[in-house]
N, C-alpha and C positions, 0 to 999 in steps of 0.2 A: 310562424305556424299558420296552416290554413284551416279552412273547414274540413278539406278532406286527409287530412293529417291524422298518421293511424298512432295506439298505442298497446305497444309490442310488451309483453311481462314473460320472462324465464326465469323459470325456478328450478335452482341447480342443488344436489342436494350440499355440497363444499363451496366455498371460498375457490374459484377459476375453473370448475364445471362448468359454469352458463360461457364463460369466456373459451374454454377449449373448443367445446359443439357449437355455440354460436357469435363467436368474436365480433365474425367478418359479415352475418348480416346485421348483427346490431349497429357496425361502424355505416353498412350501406343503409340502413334505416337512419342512423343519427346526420349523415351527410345531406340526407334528402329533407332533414325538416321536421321528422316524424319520432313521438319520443319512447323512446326503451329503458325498460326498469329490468336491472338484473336480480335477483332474491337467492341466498345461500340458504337453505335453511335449518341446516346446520353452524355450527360456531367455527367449525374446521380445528378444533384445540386438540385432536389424538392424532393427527398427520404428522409427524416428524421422531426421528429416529433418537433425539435427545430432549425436545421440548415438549410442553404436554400443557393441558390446562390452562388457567386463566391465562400465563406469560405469552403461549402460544394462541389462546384465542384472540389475543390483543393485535397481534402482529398483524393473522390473517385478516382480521378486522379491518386494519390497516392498510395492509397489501389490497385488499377488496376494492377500498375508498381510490386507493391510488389507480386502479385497474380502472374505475369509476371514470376518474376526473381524465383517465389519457382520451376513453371514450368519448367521452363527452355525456355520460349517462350517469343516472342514481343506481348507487348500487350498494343493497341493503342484506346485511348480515343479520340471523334471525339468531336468538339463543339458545335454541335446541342444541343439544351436547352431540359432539362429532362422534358417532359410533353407538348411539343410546338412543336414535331416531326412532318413536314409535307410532305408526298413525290413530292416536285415540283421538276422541271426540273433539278433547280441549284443541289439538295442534291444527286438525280438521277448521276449528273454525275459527283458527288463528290466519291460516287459509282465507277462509272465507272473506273474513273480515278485510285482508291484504288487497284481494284481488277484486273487492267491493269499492274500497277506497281508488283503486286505482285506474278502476273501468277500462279494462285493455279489451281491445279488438280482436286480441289475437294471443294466448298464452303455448309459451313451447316447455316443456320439462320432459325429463326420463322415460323411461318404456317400463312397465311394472316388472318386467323379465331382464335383472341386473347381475351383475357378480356382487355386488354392493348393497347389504340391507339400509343402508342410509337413500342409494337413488332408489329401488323399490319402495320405501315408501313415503318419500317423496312425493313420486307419480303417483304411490295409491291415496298419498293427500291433496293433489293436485285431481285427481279422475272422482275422489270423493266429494270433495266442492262443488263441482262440476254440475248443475243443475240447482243445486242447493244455493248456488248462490242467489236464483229467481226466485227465492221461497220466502217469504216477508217475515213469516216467524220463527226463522231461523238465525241466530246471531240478530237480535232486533234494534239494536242499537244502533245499525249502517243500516241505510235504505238498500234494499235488493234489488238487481238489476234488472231490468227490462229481459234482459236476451240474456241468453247463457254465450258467453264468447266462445270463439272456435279454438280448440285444443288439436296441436300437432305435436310430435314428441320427437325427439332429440336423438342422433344416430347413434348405432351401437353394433357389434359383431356377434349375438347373440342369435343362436338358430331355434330354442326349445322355449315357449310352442310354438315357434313358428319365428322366421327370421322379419327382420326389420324390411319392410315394405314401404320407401315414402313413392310421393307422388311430385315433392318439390323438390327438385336440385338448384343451386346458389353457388355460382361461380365467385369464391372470395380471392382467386387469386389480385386483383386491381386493390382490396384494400388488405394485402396480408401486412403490408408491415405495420399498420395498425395494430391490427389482430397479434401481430407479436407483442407490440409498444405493454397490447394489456396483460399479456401473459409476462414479459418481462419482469411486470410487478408483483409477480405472484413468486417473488425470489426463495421464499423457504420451502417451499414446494416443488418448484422444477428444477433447483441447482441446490436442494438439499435433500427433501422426501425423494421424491419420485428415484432419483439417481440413486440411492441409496436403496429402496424397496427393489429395486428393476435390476443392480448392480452394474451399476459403470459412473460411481462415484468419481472414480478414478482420472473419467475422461474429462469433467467438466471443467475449461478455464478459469485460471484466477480473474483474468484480466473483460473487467465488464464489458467490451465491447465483443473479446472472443466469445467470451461468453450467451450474450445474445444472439450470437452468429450463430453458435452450437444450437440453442434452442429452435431459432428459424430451422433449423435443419433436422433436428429431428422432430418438429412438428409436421415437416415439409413427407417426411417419410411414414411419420404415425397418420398421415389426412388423403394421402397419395391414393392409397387402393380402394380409397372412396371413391373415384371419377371410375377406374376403372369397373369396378361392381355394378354400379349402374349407368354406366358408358352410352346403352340405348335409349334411358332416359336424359342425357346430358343432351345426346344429339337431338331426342326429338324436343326439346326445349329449348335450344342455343341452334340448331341446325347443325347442319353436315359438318361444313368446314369449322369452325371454330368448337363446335361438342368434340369434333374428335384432337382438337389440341389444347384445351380446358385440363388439369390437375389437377385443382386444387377444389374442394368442394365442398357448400354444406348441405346437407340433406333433412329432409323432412315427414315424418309419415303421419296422415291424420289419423285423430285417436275418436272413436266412436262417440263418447258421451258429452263432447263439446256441439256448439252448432257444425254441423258440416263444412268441412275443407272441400269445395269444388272446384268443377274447372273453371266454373264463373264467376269466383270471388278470388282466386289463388292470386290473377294480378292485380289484384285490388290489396290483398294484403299482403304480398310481395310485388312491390311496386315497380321494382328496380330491375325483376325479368324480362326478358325482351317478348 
């Protein structure tokens, strides 16, 4: 690690949320040097079609740590109940306290505008911290930070009030199989939930290699229409030639009540943009 060695904190509100939206720069953050904390802040215990509760908050607990260790990152399950996320005061400055102890440069989580009351208020305990963390007598127990760190929020297809706007696109194709390696881990969720909620249980291999094949592919198709939606931003960040043969992508929009996302910090905390 060096001096100028950043630290990156995503809080997903499930167990493989922080790893779907942000895999592939966590892998190019963690390859560079620089450390990333993933946060569930949910248990993830009501995602499955036959398992429920403590049996299943164990597993994802699990599946979480393994998703962790492919990274090469800490990656911390919180115990708020999957489905019963509410942002009062207490979770607020369970927040606080998280992202006090962890002094990141840089915090990514949900957009307040979700199909999911679990990511909504997530974000709305992630945007509620947000300045609070500078405030000494709040949560007094953890020293308060100098700076409130810069909040940017995590991509999504949602248009009311207003569609998702970033300003950072992240070419992950170079680390996708990473980015699978961590999602592979998250086995009761993509080759049990998900297929089962979405319906095409049916299709998913017994056999664990096809199986992760399957995955690569349909994540390759769920992340695809990303490059093209904001196409004009890929170019004018990667240039002509290579923005318009880029696919694979992650994206980024700043969120007002952190420090400012500019043009003149954006390669400082995305280091690995050209």
């Amino acid at each position: 690690m060096t001096d100028q060695s950043l630290r990156i904190l995503v809080f997903g509100a499930h167990p493989d949320d922080c790893d779907i939206k942000a895999g592939g720069s966590a892998a190019l953050y963690q390859q560079s040097g620089h450390t990333v904390k993933f946060v569930s802040v949910t248990n993830g215990e009501s995602g499955h079609q036959r398992l429920s509760g403590t049996e299943l908050a164990e597993i994802r607990r699990a599946e979480a740590a393994a998703a962790g260790k492919s990274l090469g990152i800490e990656y911390e399950v919180l115990h708020n109940r999957d489905g019963y996320l509410q942002p009062t005061i207490e979770a607020r400055f369970e927040i606080i306290r998280l992202i006090r102890n962890f002094q990141p440069d840089l915090i990514l989580t949900h957009r307040p505008n979700d199909y999911h009351p679990d990511h909504r208020y997530t974000s709305q305990l992630v945007c509620d911290a947000a300045y609070m963390v500078t405030v000494p007598p709040i949560v007094p127990d953890v020293p308060a930070l100098r700076k409130n760190p810069v909040i940017a929020y995590l991509s999504d297809h949602f248009t009311r009030p207003y569609p998702f706007s970033p300003t950072v696109v992240v070419d992950v194709e170079p680390v996708w199989d990473r980015m699978i390696d961590a999602l592979d881990c998250h086995q009761s969720q993509f080759y049990d939930w998900l297929p089962y909620n979405h319906f095409y249980e049916e299709e998913v291999p017994a056999d664990p290699a096809q199986r992760k094949a399957f995955l690569s592919k349909k994540m390759k198709d769920r992340i695809r229409p990303l490059a093209d939606r904001y196409r004009d931003l890929v170019i004018q960040t990667y240039g002509e030639k290579r923005g318009r043969e880029i696919q694979l992508i992650e994206a980024f929009e700043p969120c007002e009540y952190g420090s400012p996302l500019t043009d003149e910090n954006r390669n400082v905390l995305f280091p690995f943009l050209p």
